[in-house]
BALOBA-1460 file (C-alpha; in Angstrom, 3 decimals):
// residues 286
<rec num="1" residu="x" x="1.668" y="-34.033" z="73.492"/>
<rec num="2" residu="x" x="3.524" y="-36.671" z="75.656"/>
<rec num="3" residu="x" x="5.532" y="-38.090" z="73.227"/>
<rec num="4" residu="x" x="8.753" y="-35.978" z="73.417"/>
<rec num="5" residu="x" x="9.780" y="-37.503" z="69.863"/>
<rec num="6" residu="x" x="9.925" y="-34.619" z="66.904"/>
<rec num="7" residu="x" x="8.460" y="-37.750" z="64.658"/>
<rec num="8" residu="x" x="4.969" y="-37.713" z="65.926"/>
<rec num="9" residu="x" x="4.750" y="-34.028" z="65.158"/>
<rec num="10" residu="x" x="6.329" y="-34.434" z="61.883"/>
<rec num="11" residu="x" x="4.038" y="-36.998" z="60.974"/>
<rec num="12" residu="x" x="0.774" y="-34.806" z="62.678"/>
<rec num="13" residu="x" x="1.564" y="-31.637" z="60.119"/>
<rec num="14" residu="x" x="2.119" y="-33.710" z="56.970"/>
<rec num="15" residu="x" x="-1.446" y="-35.641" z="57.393"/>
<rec num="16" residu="x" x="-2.863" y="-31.859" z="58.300"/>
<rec num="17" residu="x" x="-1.838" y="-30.972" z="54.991"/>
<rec num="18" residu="x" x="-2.922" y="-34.054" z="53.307"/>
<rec num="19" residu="x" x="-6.256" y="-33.070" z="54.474"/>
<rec num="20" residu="x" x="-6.179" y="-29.122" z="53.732"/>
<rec num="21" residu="x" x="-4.293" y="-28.946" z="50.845"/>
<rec num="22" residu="x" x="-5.316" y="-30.709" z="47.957"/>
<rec num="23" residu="x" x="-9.372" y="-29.313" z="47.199"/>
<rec num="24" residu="x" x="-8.237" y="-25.755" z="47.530"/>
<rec num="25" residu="x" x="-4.496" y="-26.054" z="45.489"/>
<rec num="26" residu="x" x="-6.980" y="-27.871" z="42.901"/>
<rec num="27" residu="x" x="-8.964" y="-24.856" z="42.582"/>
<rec num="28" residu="x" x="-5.951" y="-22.069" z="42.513"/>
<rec num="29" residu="x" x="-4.534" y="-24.245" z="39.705"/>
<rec num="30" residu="x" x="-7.254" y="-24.251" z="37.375"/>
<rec num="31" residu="x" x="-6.316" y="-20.096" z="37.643"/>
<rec num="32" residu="x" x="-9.984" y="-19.065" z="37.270"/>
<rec num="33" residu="x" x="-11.149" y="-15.540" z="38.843"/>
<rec num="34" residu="x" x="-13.783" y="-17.433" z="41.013"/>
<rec num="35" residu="x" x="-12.307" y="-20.337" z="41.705"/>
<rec num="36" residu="x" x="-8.901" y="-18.807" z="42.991"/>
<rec num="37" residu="x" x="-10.751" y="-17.008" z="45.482"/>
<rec num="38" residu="x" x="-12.912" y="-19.429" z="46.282"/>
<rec num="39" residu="x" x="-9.229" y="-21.366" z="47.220"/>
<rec num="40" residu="x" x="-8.404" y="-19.231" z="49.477"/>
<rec num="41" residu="x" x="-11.675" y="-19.197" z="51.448"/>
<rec num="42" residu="x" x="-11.793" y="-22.584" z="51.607"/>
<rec num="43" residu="x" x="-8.330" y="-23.088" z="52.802"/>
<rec num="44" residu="x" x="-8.805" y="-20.293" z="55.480"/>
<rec num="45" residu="x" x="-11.989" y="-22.005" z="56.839"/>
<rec num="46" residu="x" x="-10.686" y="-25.534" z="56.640"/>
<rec num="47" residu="x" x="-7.247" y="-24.658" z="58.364"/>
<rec num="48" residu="x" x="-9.458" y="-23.047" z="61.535"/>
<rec num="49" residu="x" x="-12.084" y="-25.497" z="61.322"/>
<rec num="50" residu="x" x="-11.004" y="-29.068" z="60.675"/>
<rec num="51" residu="x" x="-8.003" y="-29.749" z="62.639"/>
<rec num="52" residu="x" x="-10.535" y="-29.277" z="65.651"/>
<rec num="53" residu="x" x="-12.720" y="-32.251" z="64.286"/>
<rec num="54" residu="x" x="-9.867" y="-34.380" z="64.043"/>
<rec num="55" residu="x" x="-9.038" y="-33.559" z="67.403"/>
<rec num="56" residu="x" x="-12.173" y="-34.582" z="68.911"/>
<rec num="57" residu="x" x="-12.044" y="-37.287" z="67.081"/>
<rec num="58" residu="x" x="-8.666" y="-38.621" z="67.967"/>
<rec num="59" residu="x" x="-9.318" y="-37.915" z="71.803"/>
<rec num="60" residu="x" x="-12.402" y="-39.696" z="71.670"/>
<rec num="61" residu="x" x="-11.192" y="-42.811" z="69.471"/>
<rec num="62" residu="x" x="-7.578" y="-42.562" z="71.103"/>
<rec num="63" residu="x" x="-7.693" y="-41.085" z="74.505"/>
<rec num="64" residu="x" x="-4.733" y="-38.216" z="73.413"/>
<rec num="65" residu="x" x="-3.964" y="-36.488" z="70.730"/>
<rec num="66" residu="x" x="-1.289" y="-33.969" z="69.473"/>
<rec num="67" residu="x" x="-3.248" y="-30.818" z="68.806"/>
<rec num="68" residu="x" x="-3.329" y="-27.924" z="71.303"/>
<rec num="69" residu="x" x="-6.761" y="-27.092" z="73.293"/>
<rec num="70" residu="x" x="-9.759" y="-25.969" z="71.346"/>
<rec num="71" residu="x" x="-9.525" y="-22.737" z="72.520"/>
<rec num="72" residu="x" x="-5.618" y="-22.142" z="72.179"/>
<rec num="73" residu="x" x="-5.587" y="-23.658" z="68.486"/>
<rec num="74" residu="x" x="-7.950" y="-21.558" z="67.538"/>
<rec num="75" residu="x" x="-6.407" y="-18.847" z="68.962"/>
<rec num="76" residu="x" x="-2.983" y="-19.755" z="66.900"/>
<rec num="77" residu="x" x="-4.661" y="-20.764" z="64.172"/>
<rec num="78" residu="x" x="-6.620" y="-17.784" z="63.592"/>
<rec num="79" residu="x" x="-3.274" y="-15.350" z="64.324"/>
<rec num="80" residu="x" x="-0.867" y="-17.431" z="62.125"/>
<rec num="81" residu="x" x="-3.801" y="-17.498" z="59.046"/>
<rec num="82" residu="x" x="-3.292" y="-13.340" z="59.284"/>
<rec num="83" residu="x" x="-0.027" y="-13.369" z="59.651"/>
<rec num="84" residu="x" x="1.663" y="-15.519" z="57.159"/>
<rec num="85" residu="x" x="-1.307" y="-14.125" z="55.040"/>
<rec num="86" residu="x" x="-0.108" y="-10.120" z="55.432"/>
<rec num="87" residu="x" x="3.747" y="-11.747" z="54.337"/>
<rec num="88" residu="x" x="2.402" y="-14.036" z="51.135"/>
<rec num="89" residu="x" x="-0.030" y="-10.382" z="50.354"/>
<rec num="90" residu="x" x="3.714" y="-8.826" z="50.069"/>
<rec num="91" residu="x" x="4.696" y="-10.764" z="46.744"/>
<rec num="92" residu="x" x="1.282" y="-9.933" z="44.856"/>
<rec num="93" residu="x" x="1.951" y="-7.609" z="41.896"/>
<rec num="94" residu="x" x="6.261" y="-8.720" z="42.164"/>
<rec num="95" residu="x" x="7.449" y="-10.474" z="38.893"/>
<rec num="96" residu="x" x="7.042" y="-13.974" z="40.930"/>
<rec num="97" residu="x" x="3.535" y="-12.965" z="40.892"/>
<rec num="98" residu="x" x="3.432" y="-13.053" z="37.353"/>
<rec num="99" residu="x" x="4.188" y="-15.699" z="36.048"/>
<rec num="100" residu="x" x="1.870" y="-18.926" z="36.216"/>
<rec num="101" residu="x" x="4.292" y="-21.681" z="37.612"/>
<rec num="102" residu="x" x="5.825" y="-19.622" z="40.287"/>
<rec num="103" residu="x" x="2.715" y="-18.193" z="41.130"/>
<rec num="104" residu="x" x="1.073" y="-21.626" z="41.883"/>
<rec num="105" residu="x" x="4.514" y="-22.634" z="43.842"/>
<rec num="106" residu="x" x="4.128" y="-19.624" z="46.384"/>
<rec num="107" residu="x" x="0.405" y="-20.403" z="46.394"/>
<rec num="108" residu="x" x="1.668" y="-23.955" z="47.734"/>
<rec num="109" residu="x" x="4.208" y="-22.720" z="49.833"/>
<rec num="110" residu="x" x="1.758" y="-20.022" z="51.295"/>
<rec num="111" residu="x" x="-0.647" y="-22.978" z="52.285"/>
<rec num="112" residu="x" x="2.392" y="-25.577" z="53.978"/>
<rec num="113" residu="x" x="3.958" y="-22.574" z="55.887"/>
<rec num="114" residu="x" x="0.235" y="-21.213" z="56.886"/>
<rec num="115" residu="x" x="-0.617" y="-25.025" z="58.658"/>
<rec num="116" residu="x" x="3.456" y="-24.863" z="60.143"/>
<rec num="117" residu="x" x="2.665" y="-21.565" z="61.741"/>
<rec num="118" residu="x" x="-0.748" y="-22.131" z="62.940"/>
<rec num="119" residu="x" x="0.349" y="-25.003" z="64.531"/>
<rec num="120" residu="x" x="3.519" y="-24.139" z="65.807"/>
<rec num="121" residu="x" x="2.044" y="-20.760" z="67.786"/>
<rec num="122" residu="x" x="-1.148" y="-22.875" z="69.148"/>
<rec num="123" residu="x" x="1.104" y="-25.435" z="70.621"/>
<rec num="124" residu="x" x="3.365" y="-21.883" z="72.233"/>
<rec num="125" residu="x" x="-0.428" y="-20.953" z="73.518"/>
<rec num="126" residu="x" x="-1.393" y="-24.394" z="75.087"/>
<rec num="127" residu="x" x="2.481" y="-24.234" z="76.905"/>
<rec num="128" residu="x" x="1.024" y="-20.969" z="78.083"/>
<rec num="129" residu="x" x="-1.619" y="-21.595" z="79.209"/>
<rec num="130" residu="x" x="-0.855" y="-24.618" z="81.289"/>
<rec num="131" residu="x" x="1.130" y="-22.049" z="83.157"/>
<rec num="132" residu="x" x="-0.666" y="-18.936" z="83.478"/>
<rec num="133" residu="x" x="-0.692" y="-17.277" z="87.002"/>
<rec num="134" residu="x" x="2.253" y="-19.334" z="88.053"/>
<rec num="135" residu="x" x="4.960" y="-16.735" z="88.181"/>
<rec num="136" residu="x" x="5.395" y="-13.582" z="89.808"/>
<rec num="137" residu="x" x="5.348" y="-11.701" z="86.151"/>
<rec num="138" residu="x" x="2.463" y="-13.799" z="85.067"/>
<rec num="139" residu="x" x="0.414" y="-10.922" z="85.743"/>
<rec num="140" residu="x" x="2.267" y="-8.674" z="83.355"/>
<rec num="141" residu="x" x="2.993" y="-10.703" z="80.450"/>
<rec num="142" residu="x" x="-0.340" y="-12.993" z="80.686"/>
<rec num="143" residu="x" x="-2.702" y="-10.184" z="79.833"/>
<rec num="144" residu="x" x="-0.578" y="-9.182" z="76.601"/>
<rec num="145" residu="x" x="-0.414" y="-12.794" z="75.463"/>
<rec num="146" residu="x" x="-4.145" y="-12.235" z="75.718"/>
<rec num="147" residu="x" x="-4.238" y="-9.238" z="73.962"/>
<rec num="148" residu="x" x="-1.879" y="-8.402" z="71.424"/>
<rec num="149" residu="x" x="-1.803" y="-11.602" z="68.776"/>
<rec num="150" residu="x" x="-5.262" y="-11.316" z="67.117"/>
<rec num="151" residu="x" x="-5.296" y="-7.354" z="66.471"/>
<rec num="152" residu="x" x="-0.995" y="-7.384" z="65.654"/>
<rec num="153" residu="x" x="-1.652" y="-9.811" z="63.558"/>
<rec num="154" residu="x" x="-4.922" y="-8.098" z="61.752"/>
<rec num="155" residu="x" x="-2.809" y="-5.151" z="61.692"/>
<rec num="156" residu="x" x="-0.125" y="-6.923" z="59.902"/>
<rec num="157" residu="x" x="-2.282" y="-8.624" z="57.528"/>
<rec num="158" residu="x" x="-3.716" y="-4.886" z="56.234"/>
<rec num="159" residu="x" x="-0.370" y="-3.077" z="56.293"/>
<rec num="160" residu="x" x="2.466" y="-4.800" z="55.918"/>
<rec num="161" residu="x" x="2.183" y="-5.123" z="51.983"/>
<rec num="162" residu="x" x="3.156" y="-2.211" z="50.026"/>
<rec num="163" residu="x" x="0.341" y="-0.107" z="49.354"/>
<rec num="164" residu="x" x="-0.085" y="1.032" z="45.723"/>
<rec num="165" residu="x" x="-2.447" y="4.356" z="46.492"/>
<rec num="166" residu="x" x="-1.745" y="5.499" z="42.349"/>
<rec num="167" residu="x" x="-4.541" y="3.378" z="41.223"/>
<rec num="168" residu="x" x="-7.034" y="4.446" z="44.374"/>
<rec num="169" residu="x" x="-9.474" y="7.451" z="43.177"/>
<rec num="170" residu="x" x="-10.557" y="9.967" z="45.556"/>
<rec num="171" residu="x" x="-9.985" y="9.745" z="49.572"/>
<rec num="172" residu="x" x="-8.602" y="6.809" z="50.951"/>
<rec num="173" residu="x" x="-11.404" y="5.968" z="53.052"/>
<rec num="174" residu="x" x="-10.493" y="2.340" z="52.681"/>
<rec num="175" residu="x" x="-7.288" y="2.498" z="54.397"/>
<rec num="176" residu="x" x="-8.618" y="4.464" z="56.861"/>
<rec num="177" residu="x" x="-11.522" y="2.013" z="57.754"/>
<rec num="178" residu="x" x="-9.274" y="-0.645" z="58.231"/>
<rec num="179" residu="x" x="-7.053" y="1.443" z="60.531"/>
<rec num="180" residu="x" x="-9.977" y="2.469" z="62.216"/>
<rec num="181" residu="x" x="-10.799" y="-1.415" z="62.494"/>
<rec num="182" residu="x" x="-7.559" y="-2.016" z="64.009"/>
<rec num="183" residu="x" x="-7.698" y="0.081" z="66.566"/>
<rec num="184" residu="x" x="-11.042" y="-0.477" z="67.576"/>
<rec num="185" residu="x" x="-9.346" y="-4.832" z="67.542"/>
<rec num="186" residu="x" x="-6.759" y="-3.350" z="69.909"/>
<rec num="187" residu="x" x="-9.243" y="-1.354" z="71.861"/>
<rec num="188" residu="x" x="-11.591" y="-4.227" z="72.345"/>
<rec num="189" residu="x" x="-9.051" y="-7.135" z="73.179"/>
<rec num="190" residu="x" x="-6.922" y="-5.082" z="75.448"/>
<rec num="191" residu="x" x="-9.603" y="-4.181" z="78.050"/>
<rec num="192" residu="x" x="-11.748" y="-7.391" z="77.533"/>
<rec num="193" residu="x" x="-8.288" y="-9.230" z="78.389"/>
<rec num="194" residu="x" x="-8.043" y="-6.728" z="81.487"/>
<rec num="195" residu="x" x="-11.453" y="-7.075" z="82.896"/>
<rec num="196" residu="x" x="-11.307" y="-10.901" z="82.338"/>
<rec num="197" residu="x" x="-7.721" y="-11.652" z="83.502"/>
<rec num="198" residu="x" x="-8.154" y="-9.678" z="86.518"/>
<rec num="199" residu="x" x="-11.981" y="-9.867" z="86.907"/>
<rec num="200" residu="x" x="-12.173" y="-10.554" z="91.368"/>
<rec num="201" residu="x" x="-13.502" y="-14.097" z="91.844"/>
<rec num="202" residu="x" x="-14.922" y="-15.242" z="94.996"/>
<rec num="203" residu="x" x="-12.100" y="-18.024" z="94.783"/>
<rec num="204" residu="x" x="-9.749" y="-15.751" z="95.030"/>
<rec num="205" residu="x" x="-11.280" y="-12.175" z="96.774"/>
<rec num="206" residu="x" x="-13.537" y="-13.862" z="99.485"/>
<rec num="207" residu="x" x="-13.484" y="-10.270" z="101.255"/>
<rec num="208" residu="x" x="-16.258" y="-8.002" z="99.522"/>
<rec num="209" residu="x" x="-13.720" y="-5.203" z="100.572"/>
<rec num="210" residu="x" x="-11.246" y="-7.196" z="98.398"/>
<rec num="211" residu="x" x="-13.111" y="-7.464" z="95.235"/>
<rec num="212" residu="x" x="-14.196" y="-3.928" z="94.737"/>
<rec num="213" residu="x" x="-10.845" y="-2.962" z="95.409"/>
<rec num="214" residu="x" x="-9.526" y="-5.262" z="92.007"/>
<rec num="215" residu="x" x="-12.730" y="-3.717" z="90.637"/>
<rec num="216" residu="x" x="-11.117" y="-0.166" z="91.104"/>
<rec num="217" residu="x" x="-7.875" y="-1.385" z="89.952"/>
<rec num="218" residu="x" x="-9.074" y="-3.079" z="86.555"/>
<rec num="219" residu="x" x="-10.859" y="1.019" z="86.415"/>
<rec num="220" residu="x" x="-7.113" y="2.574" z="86.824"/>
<rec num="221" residu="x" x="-5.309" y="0.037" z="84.545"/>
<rec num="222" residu="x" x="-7.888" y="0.804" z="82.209"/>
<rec num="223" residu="x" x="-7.789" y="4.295" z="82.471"/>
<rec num="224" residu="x" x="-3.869" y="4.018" z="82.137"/>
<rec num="225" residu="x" x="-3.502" y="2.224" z="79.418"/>
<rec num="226" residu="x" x="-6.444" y="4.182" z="77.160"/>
<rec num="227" residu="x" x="-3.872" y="7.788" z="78.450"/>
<rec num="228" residu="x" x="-1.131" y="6.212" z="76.995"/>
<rec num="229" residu="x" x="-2.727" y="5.103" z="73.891"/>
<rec num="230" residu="x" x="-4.773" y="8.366" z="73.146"/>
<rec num="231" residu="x" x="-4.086" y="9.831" z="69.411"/>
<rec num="232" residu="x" x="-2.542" y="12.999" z="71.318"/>
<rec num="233" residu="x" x="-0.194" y="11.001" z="73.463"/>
<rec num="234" residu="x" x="3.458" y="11.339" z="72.785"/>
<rec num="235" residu="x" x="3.935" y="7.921" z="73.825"/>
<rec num="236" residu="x" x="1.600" y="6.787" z="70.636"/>
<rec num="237" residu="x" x="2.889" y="9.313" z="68.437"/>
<rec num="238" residu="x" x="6.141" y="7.880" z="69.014"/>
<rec num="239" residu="x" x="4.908" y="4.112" z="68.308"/>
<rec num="240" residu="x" x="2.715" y="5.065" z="65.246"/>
<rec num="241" residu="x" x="5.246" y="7.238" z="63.999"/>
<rec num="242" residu="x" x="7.729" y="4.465" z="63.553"/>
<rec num="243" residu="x" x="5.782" y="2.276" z="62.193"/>
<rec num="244" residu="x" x="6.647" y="1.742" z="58.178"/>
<rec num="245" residu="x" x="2.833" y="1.336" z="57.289"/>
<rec num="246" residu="x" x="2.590" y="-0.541" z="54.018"/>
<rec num="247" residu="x" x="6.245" y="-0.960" z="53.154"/>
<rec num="248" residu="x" x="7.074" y="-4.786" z="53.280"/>
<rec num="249" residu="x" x="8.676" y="-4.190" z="56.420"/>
<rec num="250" residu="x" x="9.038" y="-6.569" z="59.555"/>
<rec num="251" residu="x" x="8.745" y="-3.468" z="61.679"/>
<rec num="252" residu="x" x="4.643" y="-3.226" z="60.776"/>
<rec num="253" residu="x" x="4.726" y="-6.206" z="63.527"/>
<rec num="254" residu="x" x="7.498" y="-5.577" z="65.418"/>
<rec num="255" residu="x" x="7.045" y="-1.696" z="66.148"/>
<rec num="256" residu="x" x="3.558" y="-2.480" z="67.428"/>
<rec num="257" residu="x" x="4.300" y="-5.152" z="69.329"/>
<rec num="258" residu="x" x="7.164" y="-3.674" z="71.540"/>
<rec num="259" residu="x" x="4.980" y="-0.334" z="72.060"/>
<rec num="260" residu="x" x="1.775" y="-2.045" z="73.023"/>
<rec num="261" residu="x" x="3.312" y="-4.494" z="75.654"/>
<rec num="262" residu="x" x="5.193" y="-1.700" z="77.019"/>
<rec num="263" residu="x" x="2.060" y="-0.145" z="77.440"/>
<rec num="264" residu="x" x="0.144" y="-2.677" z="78.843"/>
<rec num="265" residu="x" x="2.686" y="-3.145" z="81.877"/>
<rec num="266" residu="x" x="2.843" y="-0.064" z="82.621"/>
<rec num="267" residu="x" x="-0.793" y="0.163" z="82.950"/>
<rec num="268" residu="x" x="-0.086" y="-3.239" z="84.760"/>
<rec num="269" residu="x" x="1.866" y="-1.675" z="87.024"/>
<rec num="270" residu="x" x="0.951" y="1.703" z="87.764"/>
<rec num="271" residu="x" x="-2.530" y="-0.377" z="88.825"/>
<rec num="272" residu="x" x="-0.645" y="-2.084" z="91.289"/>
<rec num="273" residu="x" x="-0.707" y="0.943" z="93.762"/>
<rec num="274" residu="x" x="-4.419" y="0.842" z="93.988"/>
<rec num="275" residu="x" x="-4.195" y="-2.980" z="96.389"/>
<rec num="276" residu="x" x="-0.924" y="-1.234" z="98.254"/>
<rec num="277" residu="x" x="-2.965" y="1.734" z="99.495"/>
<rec num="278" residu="x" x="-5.965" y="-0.221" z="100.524"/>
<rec num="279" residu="x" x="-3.676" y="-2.896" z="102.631"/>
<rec num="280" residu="x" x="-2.132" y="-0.113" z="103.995"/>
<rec num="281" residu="x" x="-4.763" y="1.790" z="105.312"/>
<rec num="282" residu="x" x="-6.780" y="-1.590" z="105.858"/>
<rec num="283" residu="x" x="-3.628" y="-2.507" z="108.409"/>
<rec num="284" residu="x" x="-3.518" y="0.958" z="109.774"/>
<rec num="285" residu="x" x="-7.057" y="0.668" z="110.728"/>
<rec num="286" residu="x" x="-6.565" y="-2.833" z="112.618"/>
């Protein structure tokens, strides 16, 4: 990425979908039950899995290359496949849906945006991540960076298409598995990203005293942030109850994504108190 020319990125996405496109378009066109579905896995797989291959491959043979990090393309990759994916979910069952030639168009467009967005958010990552730490709010903002994309974007996938429940029989137990799912996504990235971010490193706690205070604090941010996000909280009330579940609406992401990183500095935050009363009563004592 030194080339500060939009042509060499230009020219990067349309070879990425040179190489992704063609097998699985081949195999939605031939509009076969199997086959169709068998598109879509193989387009999802390829779009995480390939463009890493031709990294390596360009690094080794060229010395650069214009994809983001392993890690942080992944990490894109993975949240723009769910994303664009909940959106292109929206039009199934519409008239466009329908009809054979449009059909195979928004198949086409769903697979050109999917490789634009992927890319475009691992490249936002990689900026990030080349500066994590730097800034005064780094702290705040790094861990939701961390946390939020992959379950928001899960969350998006499930419930941002209209949901039809006329056709369902019996309990939705479905829906409620995959909101369970969700949650349990939110839980699990949120306090790995909190134990990890601010996990105390000999680098930069030498002081034993020093590290099991950050230990406490990760504890009370933790703590914090699972109070504010318990089913009987008003403050989550308030988020899920604005939240237009399965309604084609932006909001599904947005809503979320507002409430959760409001959340997460606060816990953040409030955490901060824990290092301020041990330096104070560590300079008292001196």
């Amino acid at each position: 990425m030194n080339n500060p020319s939009w042509r060499p990125y230009g020219l990067h996405l349309a070879w990425q979908c040179v190489w992704l496109i063609p097998v699985p378009f081949g195999a939605f066109v031939s509009d076969k039950g199997f086959l169709t579905v068998l598109s879509f896995l193989v387009f999802s797989l390829g779009s995480l899995t390939v463009p890493l291959l031709q990294r390596h491959r360009q690094v080794r043979n060229q010395g650069y290359t214009l994809y983001a990090s392993p890690g942080m393309y992944f990490y894109g990759a993975l949240t723009g496949l769910m994303l664009v994916t909940g959106f292109f979910d929206s039009l199934i069952g519409t008239s466009l849906w329908q009809n054979y030639y449009s059909r195979v168009i928004l198949y086409a467009c769903w697979m050109i945006v999917t490789i634009l967005v992927q890319n475009l958010l691992a490249w936002v990552f990689d900026f990030w991540k080349k500066r994590r730490r730097k800034y005064a709010w780094s702290e705040f903002f790094d861990p939701v960076l961390y946390a939020l994309p992959i379950p928001l974007s899960f969350m998006t996938m499930c419930f941002f298409p209209v949901l039809d429940t006329t056709s369902l029989d019996g309990p939705l137990i479905g829906v409620f598995i995959l909101l369970g799912l969700c949650v349990f996504l939110l839980i699990a990235f949120v306090l790995a990203s909190f134990a990890l971010y601010f996990y105390p490193a000999k680098e930069r706690f030498p002081q034993t005293g020093d590290r099991i205070v950050q230990l406490i604090r990760i504890l009370c941010m933790s703590l914090a942030w699972l109070a504010l996000n318990m089913p009987a909280s008003p403050y989550i009330r308030f988020v899920v109850g604005h939240t237009p579940l399965s309604e084609n609406s932006i909001l599904t992401l947005l809503v979320p994504l507002a409430g959760e990183t409001i959340s997460i500095i606060a816990a953040v935050a409030g955490s901060n108190l824990i290092p301020l009363i041990w330096n104070r009563l560590h300079r008292s004592q001196a």
